[in-house]
C-alpha atoms as a printed R data frame, in Angstrom:
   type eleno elety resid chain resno       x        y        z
1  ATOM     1    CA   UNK     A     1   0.660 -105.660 -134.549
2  ATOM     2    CA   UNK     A     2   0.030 -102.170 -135.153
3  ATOM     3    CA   UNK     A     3  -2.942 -102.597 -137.221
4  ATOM     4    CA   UNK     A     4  -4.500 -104.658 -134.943
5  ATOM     5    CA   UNK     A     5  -3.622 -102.495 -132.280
6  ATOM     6    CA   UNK     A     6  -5.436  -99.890 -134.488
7  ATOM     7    CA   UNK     A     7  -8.267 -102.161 -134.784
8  ATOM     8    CA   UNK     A     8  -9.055 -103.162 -131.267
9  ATOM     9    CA   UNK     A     9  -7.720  -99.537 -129.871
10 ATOM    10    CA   UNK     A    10 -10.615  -97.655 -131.849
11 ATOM    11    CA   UNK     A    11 -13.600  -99.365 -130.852
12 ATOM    12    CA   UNK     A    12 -12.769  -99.947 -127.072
13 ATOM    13    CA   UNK     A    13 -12.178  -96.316 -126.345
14 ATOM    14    CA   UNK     A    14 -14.899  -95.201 -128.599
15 ATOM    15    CA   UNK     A    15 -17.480  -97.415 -126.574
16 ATOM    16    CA   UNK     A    16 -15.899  -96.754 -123.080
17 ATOM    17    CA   UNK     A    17 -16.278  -92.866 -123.993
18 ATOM    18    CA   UNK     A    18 -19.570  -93.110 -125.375
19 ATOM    19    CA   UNK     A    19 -20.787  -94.378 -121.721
20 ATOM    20    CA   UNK     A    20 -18.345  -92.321 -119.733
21 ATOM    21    CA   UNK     A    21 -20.414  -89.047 -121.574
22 ATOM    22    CA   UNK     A    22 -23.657  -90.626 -121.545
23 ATOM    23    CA   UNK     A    23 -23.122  -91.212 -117.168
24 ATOM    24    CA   UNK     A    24 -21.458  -87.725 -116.468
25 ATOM    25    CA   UNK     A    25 -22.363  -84.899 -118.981
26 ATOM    26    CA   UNK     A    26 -24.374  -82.309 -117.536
27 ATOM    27    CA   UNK     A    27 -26.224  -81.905 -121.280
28 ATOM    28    CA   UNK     A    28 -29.852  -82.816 -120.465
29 ATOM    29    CA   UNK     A    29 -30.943  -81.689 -123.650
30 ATOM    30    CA   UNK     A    30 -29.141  -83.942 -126.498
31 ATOM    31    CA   UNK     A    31 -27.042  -86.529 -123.756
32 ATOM    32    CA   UNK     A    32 -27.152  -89.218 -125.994
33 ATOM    33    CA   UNK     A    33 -25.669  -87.007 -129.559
34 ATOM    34    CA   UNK     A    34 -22.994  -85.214 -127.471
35 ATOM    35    CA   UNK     A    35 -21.916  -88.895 -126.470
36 ATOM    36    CA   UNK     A    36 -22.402  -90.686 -129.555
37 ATOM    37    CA   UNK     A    37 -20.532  -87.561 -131.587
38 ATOM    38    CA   UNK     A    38 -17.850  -87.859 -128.883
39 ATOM    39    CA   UNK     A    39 -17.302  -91.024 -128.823
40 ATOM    40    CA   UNK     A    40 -16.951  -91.162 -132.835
41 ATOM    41    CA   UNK     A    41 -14.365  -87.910 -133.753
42 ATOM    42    CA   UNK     A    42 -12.726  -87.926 -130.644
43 ATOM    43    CA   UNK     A    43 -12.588  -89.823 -128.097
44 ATOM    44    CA   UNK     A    44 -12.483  -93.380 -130.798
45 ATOM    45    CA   UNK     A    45  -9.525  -91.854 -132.935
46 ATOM    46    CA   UNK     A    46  -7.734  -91.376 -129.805
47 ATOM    47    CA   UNK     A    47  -7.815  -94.685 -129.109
48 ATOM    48    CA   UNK     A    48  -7.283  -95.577 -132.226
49 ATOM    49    CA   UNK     A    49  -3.509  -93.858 -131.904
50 ATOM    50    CA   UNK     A    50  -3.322  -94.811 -128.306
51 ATOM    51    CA   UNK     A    51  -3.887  -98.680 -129.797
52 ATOM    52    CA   UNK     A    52  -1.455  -98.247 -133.040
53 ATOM    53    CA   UNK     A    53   1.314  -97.175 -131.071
54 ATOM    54    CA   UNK     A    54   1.061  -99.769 -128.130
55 ATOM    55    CA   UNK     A    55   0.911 -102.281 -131.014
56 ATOM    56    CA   UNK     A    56   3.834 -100.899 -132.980
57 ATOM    57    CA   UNK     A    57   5.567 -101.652 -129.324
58 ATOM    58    CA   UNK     A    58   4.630 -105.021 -128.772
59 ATOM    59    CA   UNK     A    59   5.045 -105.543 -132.238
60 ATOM    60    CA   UNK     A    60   8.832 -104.100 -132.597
61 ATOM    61    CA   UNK     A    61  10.075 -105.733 -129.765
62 ATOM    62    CA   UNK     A    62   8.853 -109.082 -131.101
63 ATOM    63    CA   UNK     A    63  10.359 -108.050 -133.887
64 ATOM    64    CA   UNK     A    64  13.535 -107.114 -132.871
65 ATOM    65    CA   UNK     A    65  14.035 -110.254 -130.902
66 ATOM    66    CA   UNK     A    66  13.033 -112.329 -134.132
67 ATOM    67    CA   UNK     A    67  15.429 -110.513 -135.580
68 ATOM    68    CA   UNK     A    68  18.418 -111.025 -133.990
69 ATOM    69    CA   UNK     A    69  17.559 -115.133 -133.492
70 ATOM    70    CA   UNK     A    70  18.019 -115.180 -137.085
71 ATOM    71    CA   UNK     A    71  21.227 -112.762 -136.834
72 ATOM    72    CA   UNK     A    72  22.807 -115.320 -134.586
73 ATOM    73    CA   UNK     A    73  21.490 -118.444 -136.830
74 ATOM    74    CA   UNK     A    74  23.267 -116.446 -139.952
75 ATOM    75    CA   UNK     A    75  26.213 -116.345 -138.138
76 ATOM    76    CA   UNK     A    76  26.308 -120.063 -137.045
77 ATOM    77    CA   UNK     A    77  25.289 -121.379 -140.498
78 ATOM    78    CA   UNK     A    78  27.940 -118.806 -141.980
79 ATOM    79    CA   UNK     A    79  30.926 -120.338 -139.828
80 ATOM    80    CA   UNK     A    80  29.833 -123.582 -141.216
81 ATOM    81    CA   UNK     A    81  30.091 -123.269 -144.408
82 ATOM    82    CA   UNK     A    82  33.462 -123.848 -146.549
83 ATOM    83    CA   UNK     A    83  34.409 -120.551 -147.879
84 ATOM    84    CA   UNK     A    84  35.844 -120.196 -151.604
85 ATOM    85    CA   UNK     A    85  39.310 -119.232 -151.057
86 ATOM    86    CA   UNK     A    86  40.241 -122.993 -149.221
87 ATOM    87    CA   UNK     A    87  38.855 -124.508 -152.662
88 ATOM    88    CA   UNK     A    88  41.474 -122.589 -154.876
C-alpha cells in the first residue's frame, strides 16, 4: 500500500501545486517555469512522502488485522491437533 500510496501521492500534489503557483505567484516574468519547477522538486516529492506514509497506514493496519485472523486460526487449528506425547 505504500507504493501505491507513493504512486498516486506524487502526481496529485505535483499537479494541484503546479496550478496553485500558476493562479497565485506574483512572477509575471517566467509564471509558468516557477510552477512547473515547483511542482516537480518540491511540491510532487512532498506528496510523494505525504502519499507513502498514509499508505504504509492503511496498509499496516490491514496488515495487522490480517495478521492476527491468522494468529487466532493458528491457535484453533493448533488445539485440534493430537499432540505427540498422547501417542507414546
Amino acid at each position: 500500500m505504500g507504493l501505491l500510496g507513493l504512486l498516486v501521492g506524487y502526481p496529485f500534489f505535483a499537479v494541484a501545486g503546479y496550478w496553485i503557483i500558476e493562479l497565485f505567484s506574483g512572477n509575471a516574468f517566467d509564471r509558468s517555469v516557477e510552477a512547473s519547477m515547483m511542482a516537480v522538486f518540491a511540491i510532487g516529492p512532498l506528496g510523494a512522502i505525504i502519499g507513502l506514509v498514509a499508505g504504509m497506514i492503511i496498509g499496516g493496519k490491514k496488515q495487522a488485522l490480517g495478521g492476527q485472523k491468522q494468529a487466532l486460526g493458528g491457535k484453533k487449528q493448533a488445539l485440534k491437533t493430537p499432540s505427540a506425547t498422547k501417542d507414546i
